[in-house]
VEXSE-954135 format. One record per residue: residue in one letter; x negated, z, y negated of N, C-alpha, C in turn. Coordinates in steps of 0.02 Angstrom, whole numbers. Layout:
BEGIN
@type=a, n.east=X, n.up=Z, n.north=Y, ca.east=X, ca.up=Z, ca.north=Y, c.east=X, c.up=Z, c.north=Y .
...
//
This chain:
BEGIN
@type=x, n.east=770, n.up=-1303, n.north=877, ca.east=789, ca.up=-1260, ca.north=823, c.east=809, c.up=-1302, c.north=763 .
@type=x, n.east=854, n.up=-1278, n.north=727, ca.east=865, ca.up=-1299, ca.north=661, c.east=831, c.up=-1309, c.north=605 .
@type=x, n.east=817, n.up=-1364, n.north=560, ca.east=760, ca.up=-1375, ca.north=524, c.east=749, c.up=-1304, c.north=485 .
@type=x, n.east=818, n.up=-1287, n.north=464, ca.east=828, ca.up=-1211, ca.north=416, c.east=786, c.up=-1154, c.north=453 .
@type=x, n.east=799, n.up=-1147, n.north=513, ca.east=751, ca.up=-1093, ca.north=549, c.east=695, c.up=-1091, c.north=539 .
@type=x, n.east=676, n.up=-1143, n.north=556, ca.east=610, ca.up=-1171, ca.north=575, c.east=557, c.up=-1165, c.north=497 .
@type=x, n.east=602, n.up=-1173, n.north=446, ca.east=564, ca.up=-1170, ca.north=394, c.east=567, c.up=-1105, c.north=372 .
@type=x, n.east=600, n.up=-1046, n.north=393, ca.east=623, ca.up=-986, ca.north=360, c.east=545, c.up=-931, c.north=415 .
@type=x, n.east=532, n.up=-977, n.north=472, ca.east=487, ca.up=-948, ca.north=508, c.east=434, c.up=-960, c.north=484 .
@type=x, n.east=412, n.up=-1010, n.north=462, ca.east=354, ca.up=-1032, ca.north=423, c.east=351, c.up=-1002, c.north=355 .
@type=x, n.east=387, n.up=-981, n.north=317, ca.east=383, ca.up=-934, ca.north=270, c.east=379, c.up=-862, c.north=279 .
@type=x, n.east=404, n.up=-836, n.north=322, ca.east=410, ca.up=-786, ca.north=342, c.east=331, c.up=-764, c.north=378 .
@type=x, n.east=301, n.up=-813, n.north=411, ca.east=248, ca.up=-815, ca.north=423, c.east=172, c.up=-792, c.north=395 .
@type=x, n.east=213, n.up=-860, n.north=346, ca.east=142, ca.up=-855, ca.north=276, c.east=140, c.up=-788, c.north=226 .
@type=x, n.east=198, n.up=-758, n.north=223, ca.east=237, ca.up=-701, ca.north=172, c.east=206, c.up=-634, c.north=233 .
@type=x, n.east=210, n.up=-634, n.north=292, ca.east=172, ca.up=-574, ca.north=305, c.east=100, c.up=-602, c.north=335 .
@type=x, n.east=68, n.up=-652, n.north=325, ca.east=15, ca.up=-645, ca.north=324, c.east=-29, c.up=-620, c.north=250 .
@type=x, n.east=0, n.up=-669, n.north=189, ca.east=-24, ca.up=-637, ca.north=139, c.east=-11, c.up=-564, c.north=103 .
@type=x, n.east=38, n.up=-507, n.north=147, ca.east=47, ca.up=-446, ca.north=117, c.east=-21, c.up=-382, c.north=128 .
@type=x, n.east=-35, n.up=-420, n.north=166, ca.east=-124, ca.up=-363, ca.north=199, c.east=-153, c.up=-361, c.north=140 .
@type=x, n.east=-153, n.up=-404, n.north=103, ca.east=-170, ca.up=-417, ca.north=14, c.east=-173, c.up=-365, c.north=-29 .
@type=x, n.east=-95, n.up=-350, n.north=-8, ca.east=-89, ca.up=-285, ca.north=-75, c.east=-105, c.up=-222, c.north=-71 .
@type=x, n.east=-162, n.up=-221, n.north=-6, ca.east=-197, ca.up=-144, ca.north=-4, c.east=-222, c.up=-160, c.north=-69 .
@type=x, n.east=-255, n.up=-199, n.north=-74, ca.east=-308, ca.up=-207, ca.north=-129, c.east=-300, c.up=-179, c.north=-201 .
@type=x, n.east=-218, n.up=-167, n.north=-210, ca.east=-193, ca.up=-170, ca.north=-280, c.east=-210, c.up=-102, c.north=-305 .
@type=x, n.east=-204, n.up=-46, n.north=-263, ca.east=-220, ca.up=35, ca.north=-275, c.east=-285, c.up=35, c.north=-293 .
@type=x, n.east=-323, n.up=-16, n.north=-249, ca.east=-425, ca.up=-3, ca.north=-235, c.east=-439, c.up=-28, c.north=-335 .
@type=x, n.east=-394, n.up=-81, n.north=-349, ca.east=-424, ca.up=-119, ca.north=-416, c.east=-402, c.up=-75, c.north=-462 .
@type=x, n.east=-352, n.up=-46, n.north=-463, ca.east=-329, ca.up=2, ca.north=-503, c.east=-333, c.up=69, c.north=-516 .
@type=x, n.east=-376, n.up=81, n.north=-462, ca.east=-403, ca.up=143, ca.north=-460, c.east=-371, c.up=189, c.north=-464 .
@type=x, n.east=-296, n.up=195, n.north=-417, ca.east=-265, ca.up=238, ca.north=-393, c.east=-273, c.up=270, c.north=-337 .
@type=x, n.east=-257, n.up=321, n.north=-340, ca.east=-284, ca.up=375, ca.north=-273, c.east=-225, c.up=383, c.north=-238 .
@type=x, n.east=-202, n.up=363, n.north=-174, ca.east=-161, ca.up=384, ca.north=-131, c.east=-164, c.up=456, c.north=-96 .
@type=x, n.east=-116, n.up=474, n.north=-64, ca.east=-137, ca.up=533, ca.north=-38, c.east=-122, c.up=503, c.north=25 .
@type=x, n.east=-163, n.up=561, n.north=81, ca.east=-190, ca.up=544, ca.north=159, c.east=-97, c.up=514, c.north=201 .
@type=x, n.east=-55, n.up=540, n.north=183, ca.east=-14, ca.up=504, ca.north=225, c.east=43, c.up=434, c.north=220 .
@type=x, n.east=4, n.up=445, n.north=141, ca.east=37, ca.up=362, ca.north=117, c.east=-37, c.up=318, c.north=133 .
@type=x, n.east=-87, n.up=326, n.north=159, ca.east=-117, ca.up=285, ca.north=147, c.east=-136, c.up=268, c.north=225 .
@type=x, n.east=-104, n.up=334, n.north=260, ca.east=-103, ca.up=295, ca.north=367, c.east=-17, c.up=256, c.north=381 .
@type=x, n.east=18, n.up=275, n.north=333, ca.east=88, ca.up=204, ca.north=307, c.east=54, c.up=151, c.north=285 .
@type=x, n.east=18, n.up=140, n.north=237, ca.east=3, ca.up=54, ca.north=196, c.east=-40, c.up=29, c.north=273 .
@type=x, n.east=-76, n.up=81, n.north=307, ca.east=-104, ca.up=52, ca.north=372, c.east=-76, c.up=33, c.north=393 .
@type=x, n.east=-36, n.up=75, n.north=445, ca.east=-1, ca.up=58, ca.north=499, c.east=66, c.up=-5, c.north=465 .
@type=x, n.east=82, n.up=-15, n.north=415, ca.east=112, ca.up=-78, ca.north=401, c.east=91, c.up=-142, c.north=390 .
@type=x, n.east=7, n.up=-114, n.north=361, ca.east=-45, ca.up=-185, ca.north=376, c.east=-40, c.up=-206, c.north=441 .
@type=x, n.east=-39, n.up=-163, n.north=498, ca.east=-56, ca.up=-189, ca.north=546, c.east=8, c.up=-229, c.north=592 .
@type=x, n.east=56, n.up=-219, n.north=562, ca.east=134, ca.up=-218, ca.north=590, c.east=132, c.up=-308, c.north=565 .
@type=x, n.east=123, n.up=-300, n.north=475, ca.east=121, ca.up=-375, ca.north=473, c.east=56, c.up=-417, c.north=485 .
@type=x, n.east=4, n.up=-394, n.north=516, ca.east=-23, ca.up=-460, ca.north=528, c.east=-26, c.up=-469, c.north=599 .
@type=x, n.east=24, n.up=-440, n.north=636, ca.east=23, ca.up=-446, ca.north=708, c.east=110, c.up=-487, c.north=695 .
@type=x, n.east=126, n.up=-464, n.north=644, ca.east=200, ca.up=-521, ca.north=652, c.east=196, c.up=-599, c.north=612 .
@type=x, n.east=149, n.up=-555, n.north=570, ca.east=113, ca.up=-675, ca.north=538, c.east=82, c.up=-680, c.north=598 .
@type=x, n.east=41, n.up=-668, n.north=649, ca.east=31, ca.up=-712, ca.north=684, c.east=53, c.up=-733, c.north=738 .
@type=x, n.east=125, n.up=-701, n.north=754, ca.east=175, ca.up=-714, ca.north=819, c.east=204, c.up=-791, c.north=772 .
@type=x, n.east=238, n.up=-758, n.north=703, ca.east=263, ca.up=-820, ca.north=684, c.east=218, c.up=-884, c.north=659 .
@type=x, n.east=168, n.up=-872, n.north=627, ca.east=118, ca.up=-927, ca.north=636, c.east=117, c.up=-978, c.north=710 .
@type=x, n.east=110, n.up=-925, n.north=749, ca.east=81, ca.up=-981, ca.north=808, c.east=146, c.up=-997, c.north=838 .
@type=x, n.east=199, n.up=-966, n.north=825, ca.east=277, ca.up=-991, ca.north=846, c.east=270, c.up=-1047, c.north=807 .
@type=x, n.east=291, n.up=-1080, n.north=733, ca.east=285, ca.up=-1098, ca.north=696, c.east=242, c.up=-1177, c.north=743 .
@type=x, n.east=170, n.up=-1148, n.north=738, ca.east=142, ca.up=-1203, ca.north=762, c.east=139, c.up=-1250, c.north=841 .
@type=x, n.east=167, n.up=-1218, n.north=879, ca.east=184, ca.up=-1208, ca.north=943, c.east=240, c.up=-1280, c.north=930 .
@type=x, n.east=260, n.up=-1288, n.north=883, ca.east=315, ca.up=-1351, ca.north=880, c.east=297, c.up=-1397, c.north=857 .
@type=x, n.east=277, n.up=-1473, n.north=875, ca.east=256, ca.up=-1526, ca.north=857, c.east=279, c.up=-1553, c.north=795 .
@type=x, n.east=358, n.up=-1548, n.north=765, ca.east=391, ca.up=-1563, ca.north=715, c.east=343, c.up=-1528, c.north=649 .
@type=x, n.east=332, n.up=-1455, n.north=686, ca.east=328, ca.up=-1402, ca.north=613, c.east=253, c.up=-1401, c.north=606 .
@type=x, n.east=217, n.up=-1434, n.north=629, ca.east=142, ca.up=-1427, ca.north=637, c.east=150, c.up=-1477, c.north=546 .
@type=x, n.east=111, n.up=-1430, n.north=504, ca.east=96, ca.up=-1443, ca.north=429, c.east=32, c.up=-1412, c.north=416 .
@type=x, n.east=4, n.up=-1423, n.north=371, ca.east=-51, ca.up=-1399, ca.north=333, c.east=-32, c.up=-1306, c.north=305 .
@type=x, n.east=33, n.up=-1309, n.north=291, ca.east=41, ca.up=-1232, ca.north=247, c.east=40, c.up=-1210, c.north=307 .
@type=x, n.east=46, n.up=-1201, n.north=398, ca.east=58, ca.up=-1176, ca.north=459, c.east=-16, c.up=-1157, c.north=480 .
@type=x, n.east=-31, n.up=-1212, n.north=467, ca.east=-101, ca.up=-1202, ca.north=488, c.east=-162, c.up=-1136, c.north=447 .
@type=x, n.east=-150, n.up=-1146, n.north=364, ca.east=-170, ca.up=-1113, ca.north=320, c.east=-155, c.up=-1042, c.north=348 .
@type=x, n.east=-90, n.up=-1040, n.north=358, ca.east=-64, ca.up=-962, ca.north=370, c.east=-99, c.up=-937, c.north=432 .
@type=x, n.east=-89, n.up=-983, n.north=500, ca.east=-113, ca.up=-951, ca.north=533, c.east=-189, c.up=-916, c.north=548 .
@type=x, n.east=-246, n.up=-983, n.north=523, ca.east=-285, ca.up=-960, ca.north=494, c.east=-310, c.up=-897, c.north=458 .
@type=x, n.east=-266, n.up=-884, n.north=402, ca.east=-283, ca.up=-831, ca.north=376, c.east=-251, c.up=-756, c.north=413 .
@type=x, n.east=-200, n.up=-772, n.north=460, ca.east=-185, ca.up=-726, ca.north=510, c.east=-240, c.up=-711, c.north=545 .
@type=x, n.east=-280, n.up=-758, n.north=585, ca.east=-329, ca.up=-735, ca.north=646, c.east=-371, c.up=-693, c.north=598 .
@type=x, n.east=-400, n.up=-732, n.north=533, ca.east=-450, ca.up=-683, ca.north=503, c.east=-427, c.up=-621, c.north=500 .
@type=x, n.east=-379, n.up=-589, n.north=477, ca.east=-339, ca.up=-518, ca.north=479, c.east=-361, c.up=-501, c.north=549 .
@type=x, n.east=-328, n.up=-519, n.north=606, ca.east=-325, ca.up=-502, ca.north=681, c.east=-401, c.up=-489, c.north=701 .
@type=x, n.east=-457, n.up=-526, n.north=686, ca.east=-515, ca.up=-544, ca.north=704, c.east=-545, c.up=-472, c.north=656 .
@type=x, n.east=-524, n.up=-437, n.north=602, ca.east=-564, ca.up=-378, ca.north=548, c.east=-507, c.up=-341, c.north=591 .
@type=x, n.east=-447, n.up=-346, n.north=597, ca.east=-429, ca.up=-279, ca.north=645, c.east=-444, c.up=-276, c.north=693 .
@type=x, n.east=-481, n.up=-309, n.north=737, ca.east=-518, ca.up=-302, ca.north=803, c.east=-599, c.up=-286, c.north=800 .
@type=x, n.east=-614, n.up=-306, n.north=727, ca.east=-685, ca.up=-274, ca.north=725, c.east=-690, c.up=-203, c.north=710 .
@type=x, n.east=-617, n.up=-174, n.north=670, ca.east=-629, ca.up=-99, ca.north=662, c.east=-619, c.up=-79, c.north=718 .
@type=x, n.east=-575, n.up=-93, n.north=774, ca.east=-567, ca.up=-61, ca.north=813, c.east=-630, c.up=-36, c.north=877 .
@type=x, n.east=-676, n.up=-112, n.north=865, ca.east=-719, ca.up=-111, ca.north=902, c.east=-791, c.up=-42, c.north=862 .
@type=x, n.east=-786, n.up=-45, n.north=791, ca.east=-846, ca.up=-13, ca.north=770, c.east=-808, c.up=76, c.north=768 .
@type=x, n.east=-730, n.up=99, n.north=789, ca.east=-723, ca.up=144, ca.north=779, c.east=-742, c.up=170, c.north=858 .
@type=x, n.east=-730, n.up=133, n.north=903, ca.east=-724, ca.up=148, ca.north=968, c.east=-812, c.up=165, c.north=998 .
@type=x, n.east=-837, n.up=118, n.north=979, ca.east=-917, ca.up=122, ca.north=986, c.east=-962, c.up=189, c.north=947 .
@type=x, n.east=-928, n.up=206, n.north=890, ca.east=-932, ca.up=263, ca.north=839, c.east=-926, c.up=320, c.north=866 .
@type=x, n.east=-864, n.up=334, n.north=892, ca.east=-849, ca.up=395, ca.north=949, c.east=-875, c.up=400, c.north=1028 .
@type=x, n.east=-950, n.up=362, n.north=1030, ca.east=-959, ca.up=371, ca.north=1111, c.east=-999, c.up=398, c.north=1104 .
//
């Protein structure tokens, strides 16, 4: 791949790993969503941290692109992946 790619994936990476972030901005501000904007900010949380971590580990998957900011991102991807797999596990166990 082209160095240009290669770096546009690694940004692209880090940019939807850190957007899971801005649930937070309504919670600090103490704005109230209503019920179907707030299963959208979900279901798009979950869209990008399942696509930071395709491109994360794409990203790192290449010996050239293996950096410290690749690593950071992906990192903070699994943590996302690892709390969306624990809700899923405490909603599923919840309903038995």
């Amino acid at each position: 791949m082209e160095k240009t790619q290669v770096k546009k994936i690694e940004n692209m990476g880090l940019i939807a790993c850190l957007l899971p972030v801005l649930t937070l901005v309504p919670a600090i501000f103490k704005i109230h969503l209503a019920p179907g904007v707030q299963s959208v900010w979900g279901i798009a949380n979950v869209i990008f941290v399942i696509a930071g971590f395709v491109l994360t580990i794409t990203a790192l998957r290449m010996k050239k692109t293996r950096n410290a900011v690749n690593i950071i991102a992906s990192c903070i991807c699994l943590l996302w992946v690892l709390i969306l797999l624990g809700a899923i596990v405490v909603v599923v166990v919840s309903n038995m």
